[in-house]
C-alpha positions as CSV (number, residue, x, y, z in Angstrom):
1,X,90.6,114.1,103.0
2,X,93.4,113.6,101.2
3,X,95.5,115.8,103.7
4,X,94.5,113.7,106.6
5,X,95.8,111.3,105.3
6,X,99.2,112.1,104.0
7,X,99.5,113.9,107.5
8,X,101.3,111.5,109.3
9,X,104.2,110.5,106.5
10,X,106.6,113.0,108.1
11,X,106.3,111.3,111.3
12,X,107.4,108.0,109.8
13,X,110.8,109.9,109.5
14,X,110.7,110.7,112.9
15,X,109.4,107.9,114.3
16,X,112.2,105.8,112.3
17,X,115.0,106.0,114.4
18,X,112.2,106.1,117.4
19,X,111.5,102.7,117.1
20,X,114.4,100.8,115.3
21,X,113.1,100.2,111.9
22,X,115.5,100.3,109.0
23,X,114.7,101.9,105.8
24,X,113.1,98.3,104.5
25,X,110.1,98.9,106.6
26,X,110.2,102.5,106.2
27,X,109.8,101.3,102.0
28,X,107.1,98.5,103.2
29,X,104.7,101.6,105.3
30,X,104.8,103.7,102.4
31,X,104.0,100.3,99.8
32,X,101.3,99.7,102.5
33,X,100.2,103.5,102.1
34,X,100.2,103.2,98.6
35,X,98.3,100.1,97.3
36,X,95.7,100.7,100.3
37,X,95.0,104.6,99.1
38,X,94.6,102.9,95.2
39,X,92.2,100.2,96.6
40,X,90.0,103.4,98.1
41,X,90.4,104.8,95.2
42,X,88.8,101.6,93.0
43,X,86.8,100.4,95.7
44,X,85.4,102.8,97.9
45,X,85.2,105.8,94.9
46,X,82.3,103.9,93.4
47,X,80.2,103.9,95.9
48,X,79.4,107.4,95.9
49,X,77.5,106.8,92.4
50,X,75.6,104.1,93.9
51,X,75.1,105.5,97.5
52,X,75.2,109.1,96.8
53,X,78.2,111.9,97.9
54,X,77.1,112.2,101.5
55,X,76.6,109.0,102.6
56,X,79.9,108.0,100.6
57,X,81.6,111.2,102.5
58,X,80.6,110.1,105.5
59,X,82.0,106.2,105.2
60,X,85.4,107.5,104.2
61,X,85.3,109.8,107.3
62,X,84.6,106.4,109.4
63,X,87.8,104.9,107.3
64,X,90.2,107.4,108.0
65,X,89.5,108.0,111.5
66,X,90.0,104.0,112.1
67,X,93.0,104.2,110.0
68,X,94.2,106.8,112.5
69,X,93.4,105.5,115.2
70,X,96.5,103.2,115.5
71,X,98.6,105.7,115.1
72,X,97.7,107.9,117.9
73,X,96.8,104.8,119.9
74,X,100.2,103.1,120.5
75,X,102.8,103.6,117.5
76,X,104.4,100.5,117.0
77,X,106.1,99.3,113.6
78,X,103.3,96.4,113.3
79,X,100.5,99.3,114.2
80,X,102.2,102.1,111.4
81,X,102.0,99.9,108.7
82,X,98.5,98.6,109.6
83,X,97.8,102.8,109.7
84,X,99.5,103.3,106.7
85,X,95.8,103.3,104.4
């Protein structure tokens, strides 16, 4: 799971001069990235004690493919860091 998710980050480089963005919002995808991955972690990791691994497998699968849909939908600055968890 994990690799999904830190699949896209060389695209931010190349998607960088793409679109415009300075290195600011380059900084503010990656904070976005960061503090929504820890929130998973404190959040969402819990769940599998209460709901079991499967189901809790299953709802991070659901997360990650919406968090990837914007992405591959239309990538705008606004929609990368929305993405960027």
């Amino acid at each position: 799971m994990q690799v999904g998710g830190a699949l896209p980050i060389p695209l931010y480089v190349i998607w960088q001069p793409q679109f415009g963005f300075g290195s600011g919002v380059l900084t503010l995808i990656f904070a976005v990235y960061t503090v929504g991955t820890l929130l998973a972690l404190l959040l969402i990791a819990p769940l599998s004690d209460q709901l079991g691994r499967r189901p809790a497998l299953i709802l991070a699968i659901g997360f990650a493919a919406a968090s990837a849909w914007p992405r591959l939908a239309v990538p705008e600055t606004s929609l990368l860091a929305a993405a960027a968890p």
